[in-house]
C-alpha positions as CSV (number, residue, x, y, z in Angstrom):
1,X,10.7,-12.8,21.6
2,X,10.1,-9.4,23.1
3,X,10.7,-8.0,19.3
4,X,7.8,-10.5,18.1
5,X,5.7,-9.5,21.4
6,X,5.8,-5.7,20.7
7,X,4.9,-6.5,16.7
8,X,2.1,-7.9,18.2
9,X,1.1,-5.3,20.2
10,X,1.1,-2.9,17.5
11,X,-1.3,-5.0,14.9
12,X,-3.4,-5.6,17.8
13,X,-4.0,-1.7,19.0
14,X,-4.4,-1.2,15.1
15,X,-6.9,-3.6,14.6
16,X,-8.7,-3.6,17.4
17,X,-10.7,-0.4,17.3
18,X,-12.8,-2.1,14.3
19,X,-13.2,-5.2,15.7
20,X,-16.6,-4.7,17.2
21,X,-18.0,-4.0,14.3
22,X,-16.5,-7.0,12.0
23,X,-17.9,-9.2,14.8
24,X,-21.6,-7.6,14.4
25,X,-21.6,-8.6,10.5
26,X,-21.7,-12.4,11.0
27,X,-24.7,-11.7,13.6
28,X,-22.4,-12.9,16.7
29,X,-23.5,-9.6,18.7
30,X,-26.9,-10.8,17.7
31,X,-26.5,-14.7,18.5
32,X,-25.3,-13.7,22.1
33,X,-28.5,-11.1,22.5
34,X,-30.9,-13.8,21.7
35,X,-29.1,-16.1,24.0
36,X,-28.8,-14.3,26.7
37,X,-32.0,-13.0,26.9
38,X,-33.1,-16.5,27.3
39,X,-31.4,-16.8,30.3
40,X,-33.4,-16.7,33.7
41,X,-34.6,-13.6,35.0
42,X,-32.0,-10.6,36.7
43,X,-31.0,-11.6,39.9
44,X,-31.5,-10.0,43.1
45,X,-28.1,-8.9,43.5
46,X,-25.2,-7.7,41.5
47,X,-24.0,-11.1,39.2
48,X,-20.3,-11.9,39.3
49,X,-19.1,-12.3,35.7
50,X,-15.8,-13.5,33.9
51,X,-15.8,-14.1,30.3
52,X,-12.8,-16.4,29.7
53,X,-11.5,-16.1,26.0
54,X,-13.2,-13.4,25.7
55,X,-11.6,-12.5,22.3
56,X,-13.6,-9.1,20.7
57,X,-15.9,-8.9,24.1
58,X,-18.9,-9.3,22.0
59,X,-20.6,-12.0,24.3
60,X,-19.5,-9.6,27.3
61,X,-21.1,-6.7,25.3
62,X,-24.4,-8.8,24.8
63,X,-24.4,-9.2,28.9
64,X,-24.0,-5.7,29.2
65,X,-27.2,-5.4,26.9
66,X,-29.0,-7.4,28.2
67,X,-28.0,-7.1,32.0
68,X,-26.4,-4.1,33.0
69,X,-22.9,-3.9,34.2
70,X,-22.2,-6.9,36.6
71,X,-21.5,-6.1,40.4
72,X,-17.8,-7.6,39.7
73,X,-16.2,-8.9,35.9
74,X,-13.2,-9.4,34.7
75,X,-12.8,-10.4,30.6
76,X,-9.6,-12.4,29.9
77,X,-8.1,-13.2,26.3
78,X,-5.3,-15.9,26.2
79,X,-2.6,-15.2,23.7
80,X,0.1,-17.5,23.0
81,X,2.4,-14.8,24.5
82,X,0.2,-14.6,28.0
């Protein structure tokens, strides 16, 4: 298992740097900006934010966009191997 898990790691790291912008072809980035901008006004305060299966971070990168960087987030991915 740790053979498989470190295999993984290394197709991940290697794929990952382009990820962001396979996502933006299909328009997801774009989905989540017109989404989210349809969301009620910024609050007064810093927002809490977790993004759970958070897979490329494009919906967290659309907050971001749209929001600013929340007061406190945390992005989580589950893998079979988590």
């Amino acid at each position: 298992m740790k053979d498989r898990s470190a295999h993984l790691e290394r197709r991940y790291a290697s794929a990952a740097p382009v990820w962001s912008d396979k996502m933006r072809l299909p328009g997801y980035f774009n989905a989540y900006l017109d989404s989210l901008s349809h969301m009620s006004p910024a609050l007064d305060r810093p927002a809490r934010v977790i993004d759970i299966g958070a897979g490329t971070g494009a919906m967290a990168e659309a907050w971001t966009a749209i929001s600013g960087l929340p007061g406190n987030g945390a992005a989580r991915s589950v893998t079979p191997d988590a």
